[in-house]
Structure formats: structure tokens, C-alpha cells
C-alpha positions in Angstrom: 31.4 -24.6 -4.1 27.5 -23.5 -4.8 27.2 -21.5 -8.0 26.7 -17.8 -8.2 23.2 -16.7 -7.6 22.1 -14.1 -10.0 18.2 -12.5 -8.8 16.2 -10.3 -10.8 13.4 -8.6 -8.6 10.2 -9.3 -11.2 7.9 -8.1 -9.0 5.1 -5.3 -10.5 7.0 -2.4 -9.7 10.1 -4.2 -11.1 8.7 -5.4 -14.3 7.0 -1.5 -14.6 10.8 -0.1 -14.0 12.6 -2.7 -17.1 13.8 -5.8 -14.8 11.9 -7.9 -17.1 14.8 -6.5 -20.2 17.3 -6.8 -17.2 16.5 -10.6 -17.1 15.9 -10.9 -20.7 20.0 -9.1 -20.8 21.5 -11.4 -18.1 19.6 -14.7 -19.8 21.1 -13.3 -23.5 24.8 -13.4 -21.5 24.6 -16.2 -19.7 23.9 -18.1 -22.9 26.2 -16.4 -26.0 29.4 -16.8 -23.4 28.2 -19.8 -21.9 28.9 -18.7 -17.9 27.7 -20.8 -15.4 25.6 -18.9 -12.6 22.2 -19.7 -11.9 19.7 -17.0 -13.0 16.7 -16.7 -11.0 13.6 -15.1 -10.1 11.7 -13.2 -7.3 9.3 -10.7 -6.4 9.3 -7.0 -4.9 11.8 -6.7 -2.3 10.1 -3.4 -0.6 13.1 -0.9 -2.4 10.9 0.1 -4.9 12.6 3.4 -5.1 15.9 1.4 -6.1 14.0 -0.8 -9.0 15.1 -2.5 -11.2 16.8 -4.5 -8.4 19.4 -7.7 -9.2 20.8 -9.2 -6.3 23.6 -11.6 -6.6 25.0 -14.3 -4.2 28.7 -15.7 -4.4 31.0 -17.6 -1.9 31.8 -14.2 -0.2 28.2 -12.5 0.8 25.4 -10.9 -0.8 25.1 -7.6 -2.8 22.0 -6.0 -3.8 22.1 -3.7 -6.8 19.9 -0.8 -7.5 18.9 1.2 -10.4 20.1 -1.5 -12.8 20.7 -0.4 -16.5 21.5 -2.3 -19.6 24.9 -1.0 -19.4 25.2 -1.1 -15.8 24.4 -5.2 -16.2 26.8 -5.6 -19.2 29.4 -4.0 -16.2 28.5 -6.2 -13.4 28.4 -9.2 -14.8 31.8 -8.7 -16.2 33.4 -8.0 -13.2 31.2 -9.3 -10.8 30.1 -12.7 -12.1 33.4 -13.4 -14.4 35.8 -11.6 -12.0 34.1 -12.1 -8.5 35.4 -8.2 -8.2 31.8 -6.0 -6.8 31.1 -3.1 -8.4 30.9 -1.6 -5.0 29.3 2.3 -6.6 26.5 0.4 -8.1 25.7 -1.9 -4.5 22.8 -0.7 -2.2 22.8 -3.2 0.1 25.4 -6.1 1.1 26.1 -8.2 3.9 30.0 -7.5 3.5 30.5 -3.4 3.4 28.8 -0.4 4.3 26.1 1.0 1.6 23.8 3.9 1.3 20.7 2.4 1.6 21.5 0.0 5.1 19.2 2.3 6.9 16.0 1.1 5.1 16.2 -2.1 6.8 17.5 -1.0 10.0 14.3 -1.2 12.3 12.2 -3.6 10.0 11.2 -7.0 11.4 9.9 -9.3 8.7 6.8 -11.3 9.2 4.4 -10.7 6.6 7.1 -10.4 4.2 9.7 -12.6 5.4 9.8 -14.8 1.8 9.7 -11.6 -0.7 12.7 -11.6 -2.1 13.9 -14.2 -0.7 12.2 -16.8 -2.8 11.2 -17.5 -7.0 6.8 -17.2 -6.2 6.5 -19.3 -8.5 8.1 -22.4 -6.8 6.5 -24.4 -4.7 10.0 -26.1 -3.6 11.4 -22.4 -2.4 8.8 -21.7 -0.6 8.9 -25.3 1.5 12.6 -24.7 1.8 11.8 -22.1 4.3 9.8 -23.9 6.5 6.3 -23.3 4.5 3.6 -25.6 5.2 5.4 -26.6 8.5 2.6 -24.7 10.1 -0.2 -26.8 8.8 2.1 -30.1 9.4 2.9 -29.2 12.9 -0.9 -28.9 12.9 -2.0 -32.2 11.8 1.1 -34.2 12.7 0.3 -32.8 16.7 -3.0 -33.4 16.4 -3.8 -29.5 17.4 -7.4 -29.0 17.8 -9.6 -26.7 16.3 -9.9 -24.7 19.6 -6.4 -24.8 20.3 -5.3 -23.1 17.3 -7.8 -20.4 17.5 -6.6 -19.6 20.9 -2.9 -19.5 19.8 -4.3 -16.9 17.5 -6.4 -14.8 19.8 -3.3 -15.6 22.0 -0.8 -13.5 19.6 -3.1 -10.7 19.7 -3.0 -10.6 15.7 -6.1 -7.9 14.7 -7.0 -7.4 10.8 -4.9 -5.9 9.1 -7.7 -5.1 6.5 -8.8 -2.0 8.2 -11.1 -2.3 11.2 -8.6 -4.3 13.7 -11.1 -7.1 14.7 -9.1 -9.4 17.1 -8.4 -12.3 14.4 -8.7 -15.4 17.2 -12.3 -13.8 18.1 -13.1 -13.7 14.6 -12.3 -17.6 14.0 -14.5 -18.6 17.4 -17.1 -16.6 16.6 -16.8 -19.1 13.0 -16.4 -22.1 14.8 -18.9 -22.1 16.7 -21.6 -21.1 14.4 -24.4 -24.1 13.4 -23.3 -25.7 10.7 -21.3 -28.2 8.2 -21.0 -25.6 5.2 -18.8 -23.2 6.1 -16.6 -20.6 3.8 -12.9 -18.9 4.3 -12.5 -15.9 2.0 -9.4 -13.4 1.8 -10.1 -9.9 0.8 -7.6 -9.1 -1.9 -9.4 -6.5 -3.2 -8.4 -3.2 -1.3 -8.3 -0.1 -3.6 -5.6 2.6 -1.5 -2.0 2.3 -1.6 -2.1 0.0 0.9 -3.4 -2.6 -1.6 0.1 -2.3 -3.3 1.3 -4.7 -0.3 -1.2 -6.8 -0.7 -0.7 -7.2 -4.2 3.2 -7.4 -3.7 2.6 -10.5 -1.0 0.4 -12.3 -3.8 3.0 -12.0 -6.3 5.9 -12.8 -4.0 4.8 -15.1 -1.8 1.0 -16.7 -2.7 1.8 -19.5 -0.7 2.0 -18.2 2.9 -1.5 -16.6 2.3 -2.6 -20.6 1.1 -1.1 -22.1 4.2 -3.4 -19.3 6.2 -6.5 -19.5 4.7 -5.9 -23.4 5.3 -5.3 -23.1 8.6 -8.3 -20.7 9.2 -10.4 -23.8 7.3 -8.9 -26.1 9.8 -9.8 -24.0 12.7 -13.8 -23.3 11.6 -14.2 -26.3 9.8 -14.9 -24.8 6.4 -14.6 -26.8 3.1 -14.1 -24.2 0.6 -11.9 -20.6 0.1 -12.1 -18.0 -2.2 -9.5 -15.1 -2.8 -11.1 -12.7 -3.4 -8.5 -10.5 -6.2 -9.2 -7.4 -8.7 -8.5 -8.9 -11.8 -6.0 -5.5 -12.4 -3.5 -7.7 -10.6 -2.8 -10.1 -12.9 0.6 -10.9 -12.1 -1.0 -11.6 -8.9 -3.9 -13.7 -10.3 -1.6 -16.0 -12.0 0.6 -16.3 -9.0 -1.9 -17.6 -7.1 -3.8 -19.6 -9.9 -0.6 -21.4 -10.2 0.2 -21.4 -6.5 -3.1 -23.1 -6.0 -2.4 -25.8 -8.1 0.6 -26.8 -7.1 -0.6 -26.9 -3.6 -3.3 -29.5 -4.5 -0.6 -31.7 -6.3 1.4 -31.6 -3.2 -1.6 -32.5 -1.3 -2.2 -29.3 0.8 -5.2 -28.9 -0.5 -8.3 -31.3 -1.6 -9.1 -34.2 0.3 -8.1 -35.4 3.6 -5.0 -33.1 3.6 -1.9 -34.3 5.0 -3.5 -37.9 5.6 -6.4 -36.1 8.4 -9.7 -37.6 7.7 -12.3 -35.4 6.7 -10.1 -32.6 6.5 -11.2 -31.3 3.0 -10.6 -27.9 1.5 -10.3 -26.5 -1.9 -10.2 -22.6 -2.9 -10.2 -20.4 -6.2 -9.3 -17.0 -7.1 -12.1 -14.8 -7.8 -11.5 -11.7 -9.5 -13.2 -8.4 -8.8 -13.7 -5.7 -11.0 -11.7 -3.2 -8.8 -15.1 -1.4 -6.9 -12.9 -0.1 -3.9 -16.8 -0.8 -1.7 -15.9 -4.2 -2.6 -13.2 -4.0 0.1 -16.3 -4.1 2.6 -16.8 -7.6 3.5 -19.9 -7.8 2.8 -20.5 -6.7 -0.3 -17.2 -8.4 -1.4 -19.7 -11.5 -0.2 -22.0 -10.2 -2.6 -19.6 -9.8 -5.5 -18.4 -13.1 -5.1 -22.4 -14.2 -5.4 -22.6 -12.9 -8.5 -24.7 -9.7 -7.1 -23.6 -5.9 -7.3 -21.2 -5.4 -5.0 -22.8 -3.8 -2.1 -22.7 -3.8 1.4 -25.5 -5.7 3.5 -26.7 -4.5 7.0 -25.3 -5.8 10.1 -25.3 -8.3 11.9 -26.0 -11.3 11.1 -22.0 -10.8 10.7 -20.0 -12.5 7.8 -18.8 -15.4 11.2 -23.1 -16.1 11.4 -24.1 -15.7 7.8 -21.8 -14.9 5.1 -21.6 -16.5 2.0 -24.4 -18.1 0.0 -25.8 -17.2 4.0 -23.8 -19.7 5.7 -21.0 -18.7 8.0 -18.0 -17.3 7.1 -14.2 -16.2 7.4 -12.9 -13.2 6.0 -9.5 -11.8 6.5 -7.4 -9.7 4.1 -3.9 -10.7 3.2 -1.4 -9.3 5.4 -3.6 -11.4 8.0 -3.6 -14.8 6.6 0.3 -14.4 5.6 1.0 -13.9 9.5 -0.6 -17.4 10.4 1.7 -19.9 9.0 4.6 -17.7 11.3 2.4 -17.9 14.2 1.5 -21.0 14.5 5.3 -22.4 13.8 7.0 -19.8 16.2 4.0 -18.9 19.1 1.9 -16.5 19.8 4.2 -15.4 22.6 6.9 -14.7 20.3 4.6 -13.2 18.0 3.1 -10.9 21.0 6.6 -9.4 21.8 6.4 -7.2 19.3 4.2 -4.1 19.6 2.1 -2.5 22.2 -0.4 -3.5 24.9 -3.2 -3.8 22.3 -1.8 -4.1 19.4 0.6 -7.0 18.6 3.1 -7.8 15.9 4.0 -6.2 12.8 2.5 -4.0 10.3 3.6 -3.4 6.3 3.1 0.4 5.2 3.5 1.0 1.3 5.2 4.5 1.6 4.6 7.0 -1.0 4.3 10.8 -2.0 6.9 12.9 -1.2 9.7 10.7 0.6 12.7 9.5 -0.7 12.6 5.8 0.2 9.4 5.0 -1.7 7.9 1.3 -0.8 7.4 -1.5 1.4 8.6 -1.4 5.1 7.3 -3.7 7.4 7.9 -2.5 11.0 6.9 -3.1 15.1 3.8 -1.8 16.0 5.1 0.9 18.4 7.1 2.8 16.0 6.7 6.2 15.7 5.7 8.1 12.3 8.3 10.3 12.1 11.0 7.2 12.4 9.2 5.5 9.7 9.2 8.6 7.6 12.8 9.9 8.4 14.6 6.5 9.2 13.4 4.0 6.8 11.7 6.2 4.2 15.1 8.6 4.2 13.0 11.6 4.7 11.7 14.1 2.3 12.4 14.8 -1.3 14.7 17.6 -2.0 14.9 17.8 1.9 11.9 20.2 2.0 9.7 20.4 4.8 7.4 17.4 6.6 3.9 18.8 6.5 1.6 15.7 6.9 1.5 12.8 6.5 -2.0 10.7 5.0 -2.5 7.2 6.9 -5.0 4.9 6.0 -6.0 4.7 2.5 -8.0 7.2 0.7 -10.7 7.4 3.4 -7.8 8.1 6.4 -7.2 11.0 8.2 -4.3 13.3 7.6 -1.8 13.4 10.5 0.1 17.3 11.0 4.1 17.4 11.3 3.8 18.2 15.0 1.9 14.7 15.7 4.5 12.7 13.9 6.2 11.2 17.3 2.7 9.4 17.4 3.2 5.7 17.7 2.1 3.1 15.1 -0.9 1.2 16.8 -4.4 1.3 16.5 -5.6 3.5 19.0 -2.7 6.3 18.8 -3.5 6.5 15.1 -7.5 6.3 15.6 -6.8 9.2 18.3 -5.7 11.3 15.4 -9.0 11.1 13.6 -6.9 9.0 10.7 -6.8 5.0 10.6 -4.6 2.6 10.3 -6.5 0.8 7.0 -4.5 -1.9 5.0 -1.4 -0.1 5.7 -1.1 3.1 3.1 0.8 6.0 4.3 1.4 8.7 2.0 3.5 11.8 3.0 3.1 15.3 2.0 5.7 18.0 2.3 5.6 22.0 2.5 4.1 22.6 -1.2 1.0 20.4 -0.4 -2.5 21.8 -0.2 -4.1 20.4 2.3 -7.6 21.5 0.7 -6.7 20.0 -2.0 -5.2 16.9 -0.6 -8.8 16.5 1.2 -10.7 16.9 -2.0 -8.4 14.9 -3.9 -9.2 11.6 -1.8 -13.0 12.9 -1.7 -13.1 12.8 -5.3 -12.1 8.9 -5.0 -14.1 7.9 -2.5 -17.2 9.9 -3.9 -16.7 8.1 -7.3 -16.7 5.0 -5.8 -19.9 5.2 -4.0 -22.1 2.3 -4.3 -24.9 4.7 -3.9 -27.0 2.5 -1.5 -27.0 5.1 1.5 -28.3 8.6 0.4 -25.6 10.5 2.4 -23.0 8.5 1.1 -24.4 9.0 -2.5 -25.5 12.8 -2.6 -23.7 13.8 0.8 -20.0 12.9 -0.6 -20.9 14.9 -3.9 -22.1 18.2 -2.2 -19.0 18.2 0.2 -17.1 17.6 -2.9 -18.2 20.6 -4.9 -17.7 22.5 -2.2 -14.1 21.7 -1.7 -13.8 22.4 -5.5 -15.5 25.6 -5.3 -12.9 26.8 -2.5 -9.7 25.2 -4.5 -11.0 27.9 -7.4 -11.2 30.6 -5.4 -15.0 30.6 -4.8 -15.1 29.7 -1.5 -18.2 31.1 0.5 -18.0 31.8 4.2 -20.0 28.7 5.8 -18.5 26.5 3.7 -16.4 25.0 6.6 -19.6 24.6 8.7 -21.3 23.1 5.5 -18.5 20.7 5.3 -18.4 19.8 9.4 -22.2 19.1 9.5 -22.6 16.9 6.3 -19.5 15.1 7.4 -21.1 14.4 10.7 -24.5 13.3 8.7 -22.6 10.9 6.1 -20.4 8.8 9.0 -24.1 8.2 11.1 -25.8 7.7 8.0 -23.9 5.2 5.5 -23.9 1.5 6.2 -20.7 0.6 5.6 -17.1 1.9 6.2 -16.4 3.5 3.0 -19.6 6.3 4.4 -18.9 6.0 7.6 -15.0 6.9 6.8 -15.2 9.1 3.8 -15.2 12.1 5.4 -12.3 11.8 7.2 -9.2 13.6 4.8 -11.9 16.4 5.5 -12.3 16.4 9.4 -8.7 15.8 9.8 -7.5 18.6 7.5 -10.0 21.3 8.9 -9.1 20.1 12.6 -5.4 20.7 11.7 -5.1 22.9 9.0 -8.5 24.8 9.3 -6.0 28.2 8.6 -5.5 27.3 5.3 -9.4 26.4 4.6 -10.1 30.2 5.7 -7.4 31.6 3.5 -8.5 30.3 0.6 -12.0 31.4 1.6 -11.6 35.1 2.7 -8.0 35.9 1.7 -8.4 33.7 -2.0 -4.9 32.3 -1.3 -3.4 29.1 -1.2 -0.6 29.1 1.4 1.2 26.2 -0.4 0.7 27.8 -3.4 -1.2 24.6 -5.5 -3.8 25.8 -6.5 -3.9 27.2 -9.6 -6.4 29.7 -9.7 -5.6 31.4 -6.3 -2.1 32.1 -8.2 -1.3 35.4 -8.6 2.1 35.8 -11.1 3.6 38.8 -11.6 7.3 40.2 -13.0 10.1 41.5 -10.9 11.2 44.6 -12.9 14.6 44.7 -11.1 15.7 41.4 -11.9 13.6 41.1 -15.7 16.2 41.3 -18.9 13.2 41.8 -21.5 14.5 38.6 -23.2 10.9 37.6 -24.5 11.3 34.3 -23.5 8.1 34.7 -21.6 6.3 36.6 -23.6 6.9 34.4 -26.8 5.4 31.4 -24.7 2.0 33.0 -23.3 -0.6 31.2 -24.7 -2.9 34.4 -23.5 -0.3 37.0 -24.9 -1.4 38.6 -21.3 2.2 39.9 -21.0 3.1 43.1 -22.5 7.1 44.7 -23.1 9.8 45.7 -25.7 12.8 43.5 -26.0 15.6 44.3 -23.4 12.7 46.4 -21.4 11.4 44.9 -18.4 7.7 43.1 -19.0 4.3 43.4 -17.3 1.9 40.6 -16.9 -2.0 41.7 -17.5 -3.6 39.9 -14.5 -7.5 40.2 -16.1 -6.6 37.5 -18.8 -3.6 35.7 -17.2 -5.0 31.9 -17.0 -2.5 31.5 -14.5 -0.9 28.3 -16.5 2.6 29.1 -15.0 4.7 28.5 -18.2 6.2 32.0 -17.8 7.5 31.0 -14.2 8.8 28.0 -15.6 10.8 29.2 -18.7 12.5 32.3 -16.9 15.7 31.9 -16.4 16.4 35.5 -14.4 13.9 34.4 -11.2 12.4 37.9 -12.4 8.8 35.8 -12.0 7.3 35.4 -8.3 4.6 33.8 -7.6 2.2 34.2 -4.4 
């Protein structure tokens, strides 16, 4: 009989919830009453909303528990581990019963994350166990050529998942057969929006499917050298793959004449970025990498042509390279029956905002939004309304509540005016401002600017103060046509994508919620009632006990009243902080 299997997720998002005193607890156990299970090690598992996250694996199934405690480990390890008895309230997942979180996977097909979780990241062994490095074996052991395994690729119809949606294969061909014997791989860990939270979660949990990638994609161009291409803010990630790196050259996956092949030579190293979110632009990623400022470079010559140090070059961002290894062992065809016409496969999402289910899914392309949202993400918080939802990183589009049976592929979401970008998708509910929400992103993207291209530089800023004016209450009327026509000017007039996308939370939220733009402007409301200074406060007299709780807590002493008499707010120096709405206890406050 194999010993229990106890797994602490120490992932980022665990380690940020307490796993890592979780482990620290079960290691103290295991050793002062001398029990023999195995403690071990993995990464995120997606439930980041049920973190800290210990899974353990007997003779009779597996049980996932959420929400772990101190005391709740003390608990389960008594009775579970000691007793083999489940403590079935704690359980959000299991193989063997019913539990209230079976829905999140329901739907899901695991590609890119098919070994988080599953494995310790740090184990080279684990990773192999589960058919890793097969891919590159099968490879060299069949004698695949170089063309043959950039057609399986075009073959899958696998596109990057960095953003754009370039057809992968084409990208490797164009590669291959540029002039040449120096040649470069790179992978674009460097992506700034929530969608960079999957990429950072498939570094940490499973560094070596992204290896096996990149090596492939060296194979298929010819290239001798890789670099990954990570913001040194990841550096659970960073050491991951430092680590993962090393082992892989031990084992002989990478160096010289891998696997036995003759002339089949490839090393990599991490570089670490200083977080520019313009650095997720290929090209000036290149020139980061260089040793240059990181900006972008005009187009073409193309990275494939000349790319780094001018020579050509391969860049794909992780979610890409992770789906490689799977293809190559399984088939294009197998990969291709998942999705639609023209886009194939799978796709990770890092849901957050206002949903219940915050974290990773990784789903068909095909799906719909709102079964994303509602199925896998368990709906909305507090079961308020679905307003919008935000797809594509903090230069997508914002997708309306009425859209949300719009299928996840690229050109249903490009239709939209949003994009599909590394996979963020954050969800807004009833109380969000969608003029806000749009200057909110612009702020980011404004303030990470390179400042090459003069509309991106100046053009972002104006559009920005005027979204700021209108979220005080000092909108103008032509501020709407201001914002339409320098957005039009900054996507023809910036070089890269961060420009040429920027303005999108703005087009998107005036196409679809142009109403709130105008009341804020003529009527100097905010329907969702955000923003502060549009906030008008005032007492119900009816319903007001003249407790003085209130009044006691102004920091303006703008409200006026005798104890046990109702009160009266004075709305010419009311700052409008809501801490009377907070504190009453009567509901004798509304707010509008």
C-alpha cells in the first residue's frame, strides 16, 4: 500500500494566503508524532479563491481542501491522515463525493496547465513521470525534420497566445527559412495585465513544459541559444526556472548534441526585466534583452528576419511554448478538435474583479463568456448584477452584459472592439463605473508609455485628464468627441501595440455605455454611484434617530442637529467622504 500523499499548493497566490505556515504546521506534525505520509509540494492549482489549498491522496481517492487554517490542519490531519476518516465540510473537491466547488472544473480541458498541481516544480523526475520530454524524444528518436514539426504546428492551428494571434507554425517557417547559422528562441514572460498571473503561475508550476517548447522551437529553426525573457518581480518564478534550467542540462536536454543528435546544440538563460509592461512588445523586449531601453523598433524586418543582436528570431509567450510538448506527443489533429474554425485549442483566463470563483480556468476556445463567468467563475459576488466584463489586459475592450453569449475565439472577441491579449478577463458588476473603469486602465497604460510615438506619449495623457475631469464632475460637453478623435489619432499613430491598443477601455465603454459618459457630463451623476465627487448624501428625516453617530464622525462637521432630533447634512462643505453612510445604523442616509 503507497503512503498517504499530503500536497501543499505553494504556488504565489498560496504562499501570499499562509500555505507556506500550512507546510511549515504539517512538516512540525509529521515529525514531533513521527506519522508516516509523504509531504510534498506543488504550485497554483487555478482555485485561487480557495487558497491555502492542501490536497491529500490515500488508498480510497483524492480530496482537495480549501481555505486551510492552522486549526483546520491540526483537525485534518487527525482524522484524516491518523484516522483515514475525511473531514468531508472542509473538502472542495474529491474524486469520491459530491462537493461545492465540482463546477469549477466542469467544462475545463487542461493543456497548458495539465502538470499544475499535479506535480513538485521543482522536480525534474515529476515532471518526466508525466510524459515530459517525450515530445522532444519522439522528435529525435523518429528522426522528425525540421519541416515536419513546423507543419504539425501550423497543422494544430495553435496562434499566440501573447496577444496578437499570429499562426505559431507560420511564425517558425518564416524562422526557418531565414539566411543564417545564428539564430535565437526567446519566450516573452514579461506581460504586465492579469493575464501575466498565468504566465507567472505556469513558470512556477511547471518551468519545464515551457523548456521542452522553446527546445523544440530551436529544433524546428535551427537556433542555438534561448532566453526567457521574466520580470524579475517573479522571483518564485525566476528561481523555478533557474533551477529548472539546470537540471535540464544535467539530464542532457539541453547543451550539446542533445539526446545524442549531432549538432543539435542549445542552451538558454533567464533574463529578467524590470517590469516595463512596453516590454511585452517583442521588439522592444529584443531591445531590453540587448541591454538598450526597452522600446519598440519599426516593422518589418520582423523579429523571424532580424531579431536579436539583428539575426533572426523566435518569440513566443508562455502559454505558447507550454502547448508544444502536448502537441507534438498527442497531434495536431487532436489538438485541433478543440475550438472553432480559426481558432484551435485551449485558452487559460486569470479571472478576477467581481466573481466568486477568482483564478485560473483553462477552457475550449468556443466557450461563451457568460459560461465562463457564471459556470466556472460561480457568478457574481454577493449575486449582484453582471455589468461587463474587461478582456484582454489593461489595453482590452470592455464587453457589455448583453454581449456575454459571445464565444471565446479571436475574432468574436476582436468583433467586440476588446481582445483576447494573454488571457486577463476581469468582471465588473452593477456598482462599477464604466468611466472610471476606462480611465482607470488609461492611467496604466499612460504611465507605461515608452514615450517614443508623440500620440502615444501626449495623446494618452490628454485623454486621461479628460476622463479625470468628467469622474470629478467637470466634464465639458465635447469631451466625448475629444476622446473619439484622439483615440482614433493614437491607434494610427503609435508604433507598437500598447498605442495602437490603449485606447481601447475608452472606445469600448463610450460604444456601450456612452449614457453614462453624458450623465456624468450634463446631469454630474454617476449612475453606479463611484465616483465620489458626483455623490450627493443627504439624511432621511423619517427614518433619522438623532443618535449623533454621524455627526460625531464628520471630519467637515457639515452636519448640523440636536440629539434625538433628526440631522441635516450642509451640502456646500460636505467632502462627500461617505463615513456618515457607513456608520448609520437606521439606513436614514441615501445616497444618489
Amino acid at each position: 500500500m503507497e503512503k498517504t500523499k499530503v500536497i501543499v499548493g505553494l504556488g504565489s497566490c498560496g504562499l501570499a494566503a499562509g500555505a507556506g505556515k500550512i507546510y511549515d504546521e504539517l512538516l512540525r506534525i509529521k515529525e514531533a508524532d513521527n506519522l508516516d505520509f509523504e509531504l510534498k509540494k506543488t504550485s497554483c492549482i487555478g482555485m485561487c479563491f480557495r487558497e491555502p489549498l492542501v490536497e491529500i491522496i490515500d488508498e480510497t481517492g483524492s480530496y482537495l481542501y480549501g481555505d486551510v487554517s492552522i486549526k483546520k490542519i491540526d483537525e485534518i490531519v487527525d482524522k484524516h491522515v491518523v484516522k483515514f476518516s475525511p473531514v468531508k465540510e472542509y473538502v472542495v473537491l474529491s474524486d469520491q463525493f459530491d462537493t461545492p466547488d465540482r463546477s469549477y472544473l466542469e467544462g475545463q480541458v487542461k493543456i497548458t496547465l495539465r502538470n499544475c498541481g499535479y506535480i513538485d516544480p521543482e522536480s525534474i523526475e515529476e515532471y518526466e513521470n508525466r510524459n515530459g520530454y517525450q515530445a522532444i524524444k519522439k522528435i529525435t528518436q523518429e528522426k522528425i525534420t525540421q519541416q515536419d514539426v513546423i507543419k504539425r504546428v501550423i497543422d494544430s492551428g495553435l496562434r499566440g497566445r501573447g496577444g496578437g494571434g499570429f499562426p505559431t507554425g507560420l511564425k517558425w517557417k518564416f524562422a526557418n527559412n531565414s539566411p543564417g547559422n545564428e539564430k535565437y528562441v526567446i519566450c516573452n514572460a514579461d506581460e504586465g495585465d492579469p493575464g501575466a498571473f498565468m504566465d507567472r503561475s505556469v513558470l512556477e508550476g511547471d518551468p519545464h513544459s515551457v523548456l521542452e517548447g522553446m527546445i523544440i522551437a530551436a529544433y524546428a529553426i535551427g537556433a542555438k541559444e534561448g532566453v526567457i525573457y521574466c520580470r524579475a518581480e517573479y522571483p518564485l518564478a525566476v528561481k523555478r526556472l533557474n533551477l529548472a534550467i539546470n537540471k535540464a542540462r544535467e539530464k542532457g536536454y539541453l547543451g550539446k548534441n542533445i539526446l545524442g543528435v549531432e549538432d543539435f546544440d542549445f542552451n538558454m538563460f533567464v533574463k529578467e526585466g524590470a517590469g516595463a509592461f512596453v516590454c511585452g512588445e517583442e521588439t522592444a523586449l529584443i531591445a531590453s534583452v540587448e541591454g538598450e531601453r526597452g522600446m519598440p523598433r519599426r516593422r518589418p524586418p520582423f523579429p523571424a528576419v532580424s531579431g536579436l543582436w539583428r539575426k533572426p528570431t523566435n518569440i513566443n509567450n508562455v502559454e505558447t511554448y507550454a502547448n508544444i510538448p502536448w502537441i507534438i506527443l498527442n497531434g495536431p489533429e487532436r489538438y485541433a478538435r478543440y475550438g472553432t474554425e480559426k481558432s484551435k485549442g485551449t485558452k487559460v483566463f486569470a479571472l478576477t474583479g467581481k466573481i466568486k470563483n477568482g483564478g485560473l480556468v483553462e477552457v475550449p476556445m468556443g466557450i461563451t463568456i457568460k459560461e465562463i463567468i457564471y459556470k466556472l467563475g460561480g457568478g457574481i459576488i454577493n449575486d449582484k448584477k453582471f455589468k461587463a466584463v474587461q478582456l484582454g489586459g489593461p489595453s482590452g475592450g470592455c464587453i457589455p452584459e448583453y454581449l456575454s453569449d459571445t464565444i471565446v475565439d479571436y475574432d468574436s472577441v476582436t468583433a467586440t472592439g476588446a481582445i483576447m491579449g494573454s488571457g486577463g478577463m476581469v468582471v465588473m458588476d452593477e456598482t462599477t463605473c464604466m468611466v472610471d473603469i476606462a480611465r482607470f486602465f488609461l492611467d496604466f497604460t499612460q504611465k507605461e508609455s515608452c514615450g517614443k510615438c508623440t500620440f502615444c506619449r501626449i495623446g494618452t495623457k490628454r485623454m486621461l485628464e479628460i476622463l479625470t475631469r468628467i469622474t470629478e464632475g467637470e466634464g465639458r460637453e465635447g469631451d466625448i468627441e475629444k476622446l473619439e478623435e484622439l483615440a482614433v489619432n493614437i491607434k494610427d499613430g503609435s508604433l507598437c501595440g500598447l498605442g495602437q491598443t490603449a485606447p481601447n477601455p475608452v472606445l469600448t465603454t463610450l460604444k456601450y455605455f456612452r449614457d453614462e459618459y453624458e450623465a456624468h457630463i450634463r446631469d454630474k451623476k454617476c449612475p453606479a454611484l463611484s465616483c465620489k465627487k458626483l455623490l450627493t448624501y443627504e439624511i432621511i428625516a423619517d427614518k433619522c434617530t438623532g443618535c449623533l453617530v454621524c455627526k460625531k464622525g464628520c471630519p467637515t462637521n457639515a452636519i448640523l442637529g440636536e440629539k434625538k432630533q433628526p440631522h441635516f447634512i450642509q451640502q456646500d462643505i460636505c467632502i462627500k467622504c461617505g463615513d456618515c453612510y457607513a456608520k448609520c445604523k437606521f439606513d436614514a442616509i441615501k445616497v444618489y
